[in-house]
C-alpha positions as CSV (number, residue, x, y, z in Angstrom):
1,X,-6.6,31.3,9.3
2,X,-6.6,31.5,5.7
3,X,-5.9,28.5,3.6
4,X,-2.5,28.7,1.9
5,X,-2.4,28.8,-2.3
6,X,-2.1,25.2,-3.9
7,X,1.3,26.1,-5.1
8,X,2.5,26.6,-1.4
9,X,0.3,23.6,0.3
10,X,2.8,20.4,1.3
11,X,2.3,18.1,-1.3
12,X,0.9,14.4,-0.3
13,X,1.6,12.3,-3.6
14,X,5.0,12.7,-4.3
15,X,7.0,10.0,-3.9
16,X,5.4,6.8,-2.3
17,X,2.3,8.8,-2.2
18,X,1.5,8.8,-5.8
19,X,1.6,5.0,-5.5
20,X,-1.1,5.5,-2.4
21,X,-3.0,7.7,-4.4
22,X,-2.9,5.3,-7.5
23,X,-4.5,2.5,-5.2
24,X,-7.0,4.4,-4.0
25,X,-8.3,5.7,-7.5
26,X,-8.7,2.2,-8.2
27,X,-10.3,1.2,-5.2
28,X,-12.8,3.9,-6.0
29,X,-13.4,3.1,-9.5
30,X,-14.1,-0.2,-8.6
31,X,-16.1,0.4,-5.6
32,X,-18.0,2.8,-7.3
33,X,-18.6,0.5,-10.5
34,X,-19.9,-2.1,-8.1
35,X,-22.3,-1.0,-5.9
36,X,-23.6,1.3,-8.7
37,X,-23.9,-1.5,-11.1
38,X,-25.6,-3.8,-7.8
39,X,-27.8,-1.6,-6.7
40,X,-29.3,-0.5,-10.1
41,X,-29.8,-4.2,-10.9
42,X,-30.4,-6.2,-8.0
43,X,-30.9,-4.2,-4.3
44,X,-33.6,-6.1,-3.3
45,X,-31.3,-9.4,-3.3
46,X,-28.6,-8.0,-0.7
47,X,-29.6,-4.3,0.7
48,X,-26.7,-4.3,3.1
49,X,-24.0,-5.6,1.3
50,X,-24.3,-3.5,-1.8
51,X,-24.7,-0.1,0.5
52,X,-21.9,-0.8,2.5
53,X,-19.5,-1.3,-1.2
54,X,-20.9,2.5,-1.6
55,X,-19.9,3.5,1.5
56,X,-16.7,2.3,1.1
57,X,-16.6,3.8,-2.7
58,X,-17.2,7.2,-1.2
59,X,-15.0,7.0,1.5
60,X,-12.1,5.7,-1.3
61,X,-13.0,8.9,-3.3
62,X,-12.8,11.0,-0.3
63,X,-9.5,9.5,0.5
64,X,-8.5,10.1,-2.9
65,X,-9.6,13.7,-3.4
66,X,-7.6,15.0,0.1
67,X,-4.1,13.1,-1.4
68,X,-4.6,15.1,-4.2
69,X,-5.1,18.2,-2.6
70,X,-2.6,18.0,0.2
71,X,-2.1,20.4,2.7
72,X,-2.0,20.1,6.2
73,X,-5.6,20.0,6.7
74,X,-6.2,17.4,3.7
75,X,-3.6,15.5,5.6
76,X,-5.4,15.5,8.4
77,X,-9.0,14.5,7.0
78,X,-7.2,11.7,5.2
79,X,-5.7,10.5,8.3
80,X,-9.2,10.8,10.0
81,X,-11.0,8.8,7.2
82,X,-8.2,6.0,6.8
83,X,-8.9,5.4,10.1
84,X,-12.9,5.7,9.6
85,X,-12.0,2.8,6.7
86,X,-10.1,0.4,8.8
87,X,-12.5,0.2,11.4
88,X,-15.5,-0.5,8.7
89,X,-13.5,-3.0,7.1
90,X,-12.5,-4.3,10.6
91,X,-15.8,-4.3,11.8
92,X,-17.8,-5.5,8.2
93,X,-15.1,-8.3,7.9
94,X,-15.2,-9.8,11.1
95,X,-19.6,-9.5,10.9
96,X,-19.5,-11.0,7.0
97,X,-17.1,-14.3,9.2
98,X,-19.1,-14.4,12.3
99,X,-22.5,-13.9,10.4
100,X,-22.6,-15.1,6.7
101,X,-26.1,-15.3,6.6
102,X,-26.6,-11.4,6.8
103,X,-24.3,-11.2,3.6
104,X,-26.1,-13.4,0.5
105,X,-23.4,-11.3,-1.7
106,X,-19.7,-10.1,-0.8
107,X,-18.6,-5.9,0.0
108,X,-15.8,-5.1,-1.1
109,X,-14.9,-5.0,2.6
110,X,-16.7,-8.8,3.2
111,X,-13.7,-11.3,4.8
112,X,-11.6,-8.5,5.2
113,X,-11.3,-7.5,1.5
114,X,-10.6,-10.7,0.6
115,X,-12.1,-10.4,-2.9
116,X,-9.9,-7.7,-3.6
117,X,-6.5,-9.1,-2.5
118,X,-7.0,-7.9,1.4
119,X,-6.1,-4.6,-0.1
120,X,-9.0,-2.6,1.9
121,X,-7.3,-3.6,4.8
122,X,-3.6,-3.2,4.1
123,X,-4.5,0.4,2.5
124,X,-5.9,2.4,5.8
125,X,-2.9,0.6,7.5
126,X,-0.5,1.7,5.5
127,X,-2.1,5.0,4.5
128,X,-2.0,5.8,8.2
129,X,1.5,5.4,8.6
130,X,2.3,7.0,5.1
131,X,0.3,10.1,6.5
132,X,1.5,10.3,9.7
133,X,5.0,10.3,8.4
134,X,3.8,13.5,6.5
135,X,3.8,16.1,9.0
């Protein structure tokens, strides 16, 4: 099936949207800033820590780029990767509390995004509902 002119795709970041777009631009910024700026300087201190902050900058891009691009499909990646993001930040949260040890420095999902106002945890949540509601 062919994919429909921008023009004509369902628009994602209208409304409340733009708002979850906003966010995740500057999750991604930051992310990305991060673990670039880490693992230029200083991998060798916390390998682990600083490649999971670029996973979850990538995955913040990615979730940015499909709300800008809406359509159904977009829609449907995003939903796929907000979900991809809770459970890394559900899963990297609770191991960064049960085993500090493995983390000498913080992800940006360590404690459950603690360090960034528990936004990487509230987002996916509420970016799955926001996108759900979009169908």
């Amino acid at each position: 099936m062919a994919e429909m002119p921008t023009s004509e795709k369902k628009r994602l970041v209208k409304g409340p949207g733009m708002l979850l777009v906003w966010l995740y631009g500057v999750m991604s910024v930051g992310a990305v800033s991060r673990s670039a700026y880490q693992i230029a300087t200083e991998f060798d201190r916390a390998p682990l820590a600083y490649t999971l902050s670029a996973v979850a900058a990538v995955v913040y891009a990615f979730i940015t780029y499909t709300l800008v691009r809406g359509g159904e499909t977009a829609r449907r990646i995003a939903l796929v990767c907000c979900a991809v993001e809770l459970v890394g930040v559900l899963v990297v949260g609770t191991w960064t509390l049960i085993s500090p040890d493995s983390f000498p420095d913080a992800t940006v999902w360590s404690k459950y995004g603690a360090g960034y106002l528990l936004i990487p945890v509230i987002l996916p949540v509420t970016g799955l509902l926001w996108l759900r509601g979009r169908r």
